[in-house]
C-alpha positions as CSV (number, residue, x, y, z in Angstrom):
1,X,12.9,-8.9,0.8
2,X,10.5,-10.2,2.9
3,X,6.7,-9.7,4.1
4,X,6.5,-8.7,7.9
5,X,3.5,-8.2,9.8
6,X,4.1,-5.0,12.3
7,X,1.8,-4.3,15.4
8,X,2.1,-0.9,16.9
9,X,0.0,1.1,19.0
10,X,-0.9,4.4,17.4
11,X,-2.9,6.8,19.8
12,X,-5.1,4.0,21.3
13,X,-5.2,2.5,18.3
14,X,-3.8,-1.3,17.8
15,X,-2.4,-0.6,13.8
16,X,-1.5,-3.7,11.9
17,X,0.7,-3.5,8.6
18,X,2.1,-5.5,6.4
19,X,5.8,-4.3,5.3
20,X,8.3,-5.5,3.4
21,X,11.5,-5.1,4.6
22,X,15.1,-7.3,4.2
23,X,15.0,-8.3,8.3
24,X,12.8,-7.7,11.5
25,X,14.7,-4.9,12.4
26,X,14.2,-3.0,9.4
27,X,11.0,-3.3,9.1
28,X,10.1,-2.0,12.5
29,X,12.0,1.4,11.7
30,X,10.3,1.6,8.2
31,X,6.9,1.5,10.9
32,X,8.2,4.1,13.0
33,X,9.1,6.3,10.0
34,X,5.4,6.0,8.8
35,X,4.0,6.3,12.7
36,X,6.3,8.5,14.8
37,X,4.0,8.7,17.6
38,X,3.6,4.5,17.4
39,X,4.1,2.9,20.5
40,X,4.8,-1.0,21.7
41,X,5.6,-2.0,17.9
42,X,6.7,-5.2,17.7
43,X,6.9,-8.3,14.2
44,X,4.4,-10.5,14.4
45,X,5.3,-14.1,13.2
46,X,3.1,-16.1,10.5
47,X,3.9,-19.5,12.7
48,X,1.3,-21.8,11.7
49,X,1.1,-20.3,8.2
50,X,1.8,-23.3,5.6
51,X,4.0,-22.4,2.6
């Protein structure tokens, strides 16, 4: 398991989440589950983030 951060667009509304989900692809459905009426949702990557 893994922590994904998921950007959708929820009427007009830019909604950031944090999810955790075993891959990317997961973890966008688990967003659409909770938002059906999400739009443009996509994973956002923690690139620069140092572990």
């Amino acid at each position: 398991m893994k922590k994904y951060l998921i950007s959708g667009l929820v009427d007009t509304y830019r909604i950031k989440v944090n999810l955790f989900a075993s891959s990317p692809n997961s973890a966008v459905s688990i967003f659409k589950q909770k938002y059906p009426s999400a739009e443009d949702i996509y994973v956002i990557q923690d690139l620069f983030k140092r572990k």
